[in-house]
C-alpha positions as CSV (number, residue, x, y, z in Angstrom):
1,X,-63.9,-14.7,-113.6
2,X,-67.0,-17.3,-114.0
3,X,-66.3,-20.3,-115.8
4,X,-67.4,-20.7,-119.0
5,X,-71.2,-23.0,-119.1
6,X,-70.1,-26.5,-120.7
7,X,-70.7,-27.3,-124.1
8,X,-73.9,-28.7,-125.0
9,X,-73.6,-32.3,-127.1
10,X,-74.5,-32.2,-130.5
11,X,-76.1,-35.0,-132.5
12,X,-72.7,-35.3,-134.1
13,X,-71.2,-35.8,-130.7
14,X,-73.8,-38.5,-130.6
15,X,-72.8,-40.3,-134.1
16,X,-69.5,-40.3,-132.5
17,X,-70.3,-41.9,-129.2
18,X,-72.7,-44.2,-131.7
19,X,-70.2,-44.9,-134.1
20,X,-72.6,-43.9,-136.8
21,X,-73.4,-41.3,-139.0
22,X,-75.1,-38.1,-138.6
23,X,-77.9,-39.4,-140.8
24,X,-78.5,-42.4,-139.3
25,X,-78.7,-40.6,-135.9
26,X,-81.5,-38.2,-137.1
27,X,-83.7,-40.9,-138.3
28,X,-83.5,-42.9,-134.7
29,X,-84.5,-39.2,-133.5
30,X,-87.3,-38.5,-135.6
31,X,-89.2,-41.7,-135.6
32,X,-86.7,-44.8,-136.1
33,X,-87.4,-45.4,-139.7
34,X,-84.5,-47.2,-141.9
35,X,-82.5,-48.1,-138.6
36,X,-81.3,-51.1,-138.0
37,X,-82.4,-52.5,-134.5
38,X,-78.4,-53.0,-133.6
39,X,-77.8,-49.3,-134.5
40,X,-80.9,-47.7,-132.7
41,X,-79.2,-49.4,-129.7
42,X,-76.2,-47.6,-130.2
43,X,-77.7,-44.4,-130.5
44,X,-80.3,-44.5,-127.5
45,X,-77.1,-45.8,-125.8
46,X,-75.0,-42.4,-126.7
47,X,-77.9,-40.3,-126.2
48,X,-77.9,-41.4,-122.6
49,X,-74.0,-41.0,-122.2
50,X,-73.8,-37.2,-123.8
51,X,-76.7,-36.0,-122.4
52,X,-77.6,-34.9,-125.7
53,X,-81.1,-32.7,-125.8
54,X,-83.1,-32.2,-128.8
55,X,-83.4,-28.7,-129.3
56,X,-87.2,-28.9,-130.1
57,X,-87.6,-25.4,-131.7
58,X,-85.4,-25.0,-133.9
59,X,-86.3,-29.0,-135.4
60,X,-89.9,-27.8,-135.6
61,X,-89.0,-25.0,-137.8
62,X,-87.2,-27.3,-139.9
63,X,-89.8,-29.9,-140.3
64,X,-93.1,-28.2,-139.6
65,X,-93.7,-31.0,-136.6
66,X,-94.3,-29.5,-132.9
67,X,-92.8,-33.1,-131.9
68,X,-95.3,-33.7,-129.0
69,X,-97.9,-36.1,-129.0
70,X,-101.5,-36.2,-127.1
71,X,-102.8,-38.9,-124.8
72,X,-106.3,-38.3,-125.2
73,X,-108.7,-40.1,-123.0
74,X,-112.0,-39.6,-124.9
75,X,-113.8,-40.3,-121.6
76,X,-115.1,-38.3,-118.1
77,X,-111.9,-37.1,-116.2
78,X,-112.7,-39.3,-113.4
79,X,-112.3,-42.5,-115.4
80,X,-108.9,-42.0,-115.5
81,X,-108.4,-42.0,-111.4
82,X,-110.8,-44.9,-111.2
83,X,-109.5,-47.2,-113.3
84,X,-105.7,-48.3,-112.8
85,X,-104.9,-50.0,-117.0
86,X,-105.2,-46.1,-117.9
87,X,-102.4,-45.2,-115.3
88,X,-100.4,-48.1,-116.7
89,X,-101.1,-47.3,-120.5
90,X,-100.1,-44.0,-120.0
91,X,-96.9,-44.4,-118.2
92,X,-96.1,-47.3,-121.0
93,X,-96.7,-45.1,-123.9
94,X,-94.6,-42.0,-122.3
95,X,-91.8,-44.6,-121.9
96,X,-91.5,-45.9,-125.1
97,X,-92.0,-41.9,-126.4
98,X,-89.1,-41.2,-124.2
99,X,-86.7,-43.4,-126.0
100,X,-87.3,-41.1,-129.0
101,X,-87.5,-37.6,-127.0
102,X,-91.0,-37.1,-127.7
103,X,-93.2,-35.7,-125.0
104,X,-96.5,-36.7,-124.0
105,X,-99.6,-34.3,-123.0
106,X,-102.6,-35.9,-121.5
107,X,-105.9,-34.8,-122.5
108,X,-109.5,-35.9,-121.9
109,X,-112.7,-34.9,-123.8
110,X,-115.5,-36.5,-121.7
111,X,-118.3,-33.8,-122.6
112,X,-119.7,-32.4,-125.5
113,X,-117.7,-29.3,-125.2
114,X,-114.7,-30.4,-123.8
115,X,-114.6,-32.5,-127.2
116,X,-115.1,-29.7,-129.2
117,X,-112.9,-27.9,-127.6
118,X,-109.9,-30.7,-127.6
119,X,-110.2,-30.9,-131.7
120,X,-110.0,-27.8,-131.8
121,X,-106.8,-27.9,-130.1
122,X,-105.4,-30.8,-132.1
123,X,-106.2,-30.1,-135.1
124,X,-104.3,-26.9,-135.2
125,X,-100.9,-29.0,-135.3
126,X,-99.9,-28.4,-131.6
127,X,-99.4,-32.2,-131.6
128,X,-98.0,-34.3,-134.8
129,X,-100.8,-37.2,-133.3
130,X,-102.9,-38.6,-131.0
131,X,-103.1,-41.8,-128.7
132,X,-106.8,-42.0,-128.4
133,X,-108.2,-44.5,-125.6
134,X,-112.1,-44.4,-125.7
135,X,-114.7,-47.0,-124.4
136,X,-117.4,-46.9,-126.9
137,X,-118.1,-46.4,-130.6
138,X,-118.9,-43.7,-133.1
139,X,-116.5,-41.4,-130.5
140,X,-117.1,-37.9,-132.6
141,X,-114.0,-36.8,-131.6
142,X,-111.9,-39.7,-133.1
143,X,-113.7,-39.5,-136.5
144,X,-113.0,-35.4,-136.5
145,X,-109.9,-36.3,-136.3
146,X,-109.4,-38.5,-139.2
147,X,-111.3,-36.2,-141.3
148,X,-108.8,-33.6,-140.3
149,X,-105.8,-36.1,-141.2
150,X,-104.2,-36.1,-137.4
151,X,-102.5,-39.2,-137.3
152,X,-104.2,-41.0,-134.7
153,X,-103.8,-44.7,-132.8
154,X,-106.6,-46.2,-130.7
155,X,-106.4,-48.1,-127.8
156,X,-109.4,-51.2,-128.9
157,X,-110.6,-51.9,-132.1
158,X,-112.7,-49.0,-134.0
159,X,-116.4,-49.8,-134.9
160,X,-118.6,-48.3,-137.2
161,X,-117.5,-45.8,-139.9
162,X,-113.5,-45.7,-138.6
163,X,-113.3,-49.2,-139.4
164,X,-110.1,-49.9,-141.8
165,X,-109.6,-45.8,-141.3
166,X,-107.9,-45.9,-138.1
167,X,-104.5,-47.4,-136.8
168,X,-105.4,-49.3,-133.3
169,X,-103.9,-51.6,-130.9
170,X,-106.2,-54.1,-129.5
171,X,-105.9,-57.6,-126.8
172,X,-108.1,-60.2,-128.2
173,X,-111.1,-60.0,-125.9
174,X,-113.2,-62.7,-127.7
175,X,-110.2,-65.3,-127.2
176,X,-109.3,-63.6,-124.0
177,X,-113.5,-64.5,-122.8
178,X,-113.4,-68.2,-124.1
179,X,-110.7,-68.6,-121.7
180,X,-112.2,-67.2,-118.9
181,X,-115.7,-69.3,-119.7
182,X,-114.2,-72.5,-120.6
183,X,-112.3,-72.3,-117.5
184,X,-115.4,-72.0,-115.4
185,X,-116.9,-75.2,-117.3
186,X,-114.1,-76.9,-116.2
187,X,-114.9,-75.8,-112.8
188,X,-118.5,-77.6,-112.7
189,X,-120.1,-74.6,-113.1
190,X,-123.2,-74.9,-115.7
191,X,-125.0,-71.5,-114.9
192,X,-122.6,-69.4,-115.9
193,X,-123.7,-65.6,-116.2
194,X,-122.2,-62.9,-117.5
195,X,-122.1,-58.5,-116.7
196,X,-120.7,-57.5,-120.2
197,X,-119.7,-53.8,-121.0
198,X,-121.5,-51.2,-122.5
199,X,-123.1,-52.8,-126.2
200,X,-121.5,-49.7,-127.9
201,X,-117.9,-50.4,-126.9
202,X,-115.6,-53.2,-128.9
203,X,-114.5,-54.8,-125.6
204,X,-118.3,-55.1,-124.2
205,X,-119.0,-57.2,-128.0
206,X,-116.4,-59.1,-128.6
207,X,-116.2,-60.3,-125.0
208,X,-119.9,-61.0,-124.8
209,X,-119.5,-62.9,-128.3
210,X,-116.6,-65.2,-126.8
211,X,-119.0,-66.3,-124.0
212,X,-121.5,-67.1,-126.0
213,X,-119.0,-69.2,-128.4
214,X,-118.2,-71.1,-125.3
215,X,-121.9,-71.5,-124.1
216,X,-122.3,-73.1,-127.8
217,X,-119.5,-75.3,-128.0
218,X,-120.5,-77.0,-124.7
219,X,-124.0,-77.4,-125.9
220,X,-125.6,-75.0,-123.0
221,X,-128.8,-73.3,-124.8
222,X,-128.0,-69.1,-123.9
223,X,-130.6,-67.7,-120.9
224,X,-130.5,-64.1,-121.5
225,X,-131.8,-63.5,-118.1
226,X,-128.0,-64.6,-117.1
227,X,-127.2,-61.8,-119.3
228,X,-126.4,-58.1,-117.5
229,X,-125.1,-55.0,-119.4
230,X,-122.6,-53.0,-117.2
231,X,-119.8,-49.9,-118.1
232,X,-116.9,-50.9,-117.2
233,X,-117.3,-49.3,-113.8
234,X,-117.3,-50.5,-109.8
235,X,-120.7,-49.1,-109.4
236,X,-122.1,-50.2,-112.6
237,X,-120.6,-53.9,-112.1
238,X,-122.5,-53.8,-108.9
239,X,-125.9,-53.0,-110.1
240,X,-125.6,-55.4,-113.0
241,X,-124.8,-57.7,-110.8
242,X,-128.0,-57.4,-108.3
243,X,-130.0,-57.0,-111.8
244,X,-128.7,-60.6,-112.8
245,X,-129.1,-62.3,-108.8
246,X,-132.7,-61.2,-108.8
247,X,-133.7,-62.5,-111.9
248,X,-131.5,-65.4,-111.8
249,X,-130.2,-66.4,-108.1
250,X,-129.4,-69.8,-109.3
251,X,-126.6,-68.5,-111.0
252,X,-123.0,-70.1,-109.8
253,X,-120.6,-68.6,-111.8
254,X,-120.1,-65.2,-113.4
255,X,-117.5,-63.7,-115.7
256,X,-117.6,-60.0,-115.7
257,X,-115.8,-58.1,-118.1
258,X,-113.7,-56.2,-116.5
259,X,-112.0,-56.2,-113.0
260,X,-113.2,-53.0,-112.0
261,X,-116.3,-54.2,-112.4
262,X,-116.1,-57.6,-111.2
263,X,-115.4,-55.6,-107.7
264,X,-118.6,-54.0,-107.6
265,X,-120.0,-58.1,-108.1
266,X,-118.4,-59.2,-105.5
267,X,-119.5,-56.9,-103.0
268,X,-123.3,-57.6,-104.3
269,X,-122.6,-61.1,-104.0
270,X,-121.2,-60.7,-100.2
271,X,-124.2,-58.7,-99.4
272,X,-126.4,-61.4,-100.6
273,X,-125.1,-64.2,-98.6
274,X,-123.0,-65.9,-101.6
275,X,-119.2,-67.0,-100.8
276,X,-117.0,-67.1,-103.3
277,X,-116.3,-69.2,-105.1
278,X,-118.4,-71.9,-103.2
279,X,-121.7,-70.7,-103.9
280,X,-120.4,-68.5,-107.2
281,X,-117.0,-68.6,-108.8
282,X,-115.9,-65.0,-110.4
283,X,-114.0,-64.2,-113.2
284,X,-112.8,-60.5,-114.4
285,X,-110.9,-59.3,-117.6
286,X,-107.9,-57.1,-117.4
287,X,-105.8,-58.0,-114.9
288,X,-105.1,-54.6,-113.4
289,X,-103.9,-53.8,-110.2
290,X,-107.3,-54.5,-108.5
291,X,-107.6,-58.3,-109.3
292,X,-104.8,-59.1,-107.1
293,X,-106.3,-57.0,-104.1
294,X,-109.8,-58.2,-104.4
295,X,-111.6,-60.3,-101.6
296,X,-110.9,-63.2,-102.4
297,X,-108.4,-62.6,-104.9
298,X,-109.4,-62.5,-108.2
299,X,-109.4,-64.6,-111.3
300,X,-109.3,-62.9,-114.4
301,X,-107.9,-62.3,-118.4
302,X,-104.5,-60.5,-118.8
303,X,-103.9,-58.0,-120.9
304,X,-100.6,-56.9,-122.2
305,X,-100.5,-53.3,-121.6
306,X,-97.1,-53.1,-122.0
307,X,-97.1,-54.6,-124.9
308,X,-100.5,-52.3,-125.8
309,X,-98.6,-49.3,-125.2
310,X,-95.4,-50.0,-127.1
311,X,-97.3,-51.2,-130.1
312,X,-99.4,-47.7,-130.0
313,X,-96.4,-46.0,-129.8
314,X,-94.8,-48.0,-132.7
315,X,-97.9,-47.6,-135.2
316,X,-98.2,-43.3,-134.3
317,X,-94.7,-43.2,-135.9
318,X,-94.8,-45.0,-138.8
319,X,-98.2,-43.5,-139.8
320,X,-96.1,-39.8,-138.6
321,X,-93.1,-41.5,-141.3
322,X,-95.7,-41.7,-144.3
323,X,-97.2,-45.1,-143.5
324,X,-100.6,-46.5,-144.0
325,X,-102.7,-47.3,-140.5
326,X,-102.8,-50.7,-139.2
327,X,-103.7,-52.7,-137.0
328,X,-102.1,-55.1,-134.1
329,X,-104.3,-57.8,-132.1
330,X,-102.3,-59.5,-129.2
331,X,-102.8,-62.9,-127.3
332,X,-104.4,-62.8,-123.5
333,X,-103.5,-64.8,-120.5
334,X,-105.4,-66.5,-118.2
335,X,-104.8,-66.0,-114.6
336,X,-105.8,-68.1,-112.0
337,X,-106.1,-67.2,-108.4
338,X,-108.9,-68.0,-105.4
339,X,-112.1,-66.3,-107.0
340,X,-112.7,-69.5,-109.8
């Protein structure tokens, strides 16, 4: 005769193990509201000991919730294999979902109809909300769904018409570009240029705005022909970067704003016959896995994506427990390595 399967542990098996009630328990699992930091501790702990596995069908037909959540990279697909932060952001914010037994899907909706189709998907409560990370503003999918009242957390600060409407999570880029300026100025450098990101996105103005508070404060009148609009791309970094040498090859210092990007200048700048950072000192934004592998290593702006990723977490469930959307800014660190 086959023995019997084992018991599955209950959530009162974990109030045991917790040493708390059955209550308390149920509100760590469904979003941490009302639970005091020492006894969420207790309870993560205990879920890890029993094993205990949310039975995820029979809670949705309880609360109404398909307790999933979407990554949703409003973007081409290829974005997200070209640039390493989404890899890390993602892998953050399924992390801190796991402590709560929530899964994550990814999704992307970088065409017309693939956005279509995506609202479609998520506004038909197959999700109970969305981390949404998109470069630029007036994204048609993020404002569908607000309209449609999907909770939803962006990765950046929203422009336009979603402005005070929707939760975000943002580093502060204008600080996070004074640093990077200032600390060229310290280096000597006095024709500082600049390949910002797209105009549209939050991160390509506010980080253009810091380098121009900079440029102010020191008393250095703004050339706009120093002045290169990129997207946040390798390719795109390059060719603002040959845009700005040929209209400017005076130039001895550049911060670009974004690492990715700052690549593709430092290939242009090899090409051209300009070592770095005797001729040009470079400076990125991001610190992503790329700045540390560059040629010469590279100089740039940290940004907490850790931090980024626990915070959009955090905000997606207290808007999912009842609470108005807000917003979280976090500090930037300046790293310094052989590029500036």
């Amino acid at each position: 005769m086959s023995n019997p399967a084992p018991r599955r542990p209950t959530i009162h098996d974990v109030a045991r193990v917790a040493g708390v009630s059955r209550g308390t328990v149920s509100r760590f699992l469904n979003g941490g509201h009302h639970v005091s930091p020492a006894a969420a501790e207790a309870v993560r702990a205990a879920v890890r000991s029993t094993g205990y596995i949310v039975n995820r069908h029979a809670r949705s037909l309880i609360t109404g919730r398909s307790g999933s959540v979407a990554f949703l990279l409003s973007e081409p697909q290829e974005r997200f294999f070209e640039d390493p932060n989404l890899g890390v952001l993602l892998r953050g914010c399924t992390q801190a979902l796991a402590v709560h037994d929530i899964p994550l899907l990814l999704m992307t909706a970088g065409s017309r109809e693939e956005g279509r189709r995506t609202t479609r998907y998520l506004t038909a409560g197959h999700v109970d909300g969305v981390l949404l990370v998109s470069s630029h503003a007036g994204d048609p999918v993020a404002a569908r769904l607000v309209e449609a009242g999907v909770p939803v957390v962006a990765c950046g600060k929203p422009m336009g018409r979603l402005t005070g409407r929707l939760a975000h999570v943002a580093a502060d880029d204008r600080d996070g570009a004074r640093r990077m300026v200032r600390h060229l100025l310290a280096g000597g450098r006095r024709r500082i240029g600049t390949v910002t990101g797209p105009p549209a996105s939050p991160g390509g103005v506010d980080r253009l705005a810091g380098y121009r508070d900079v440029l102010a404060e020191a008393g250095i009148a703004e050339d706009p022909g120093l002045v290169a609009t990129g997207d946040f791309t390798r390719e795109g970094g390059a060719a603002a970067t040959a845009r700005l040498l040929a209209r400017r090859p005076g130039v001895d210092a550049l911060f670009v704003a974004s690492d990715l990007m700052a690549q593709g200048a430092l290939e242009v700048l090899e090409r051209a016959g300009r070592r770095v950072p005797h001729d040009v000192a470079v400076g990125g934004f991001d610190d992503s896995a790329v700045a540390a592998a560059s040629r010469p290593p590279l100089t740039t702006v940290r940004q907490p994506w850790d931090r980024i990723s626990h915070e959009m977490v955090r905000l997606l469930l207290a808007l999912l427990g009842g609470q108005e959307p807000a917003g979280v800014v976090l500090p930037t660190e300046l790293v310094r390595r052989a590029s500036a």
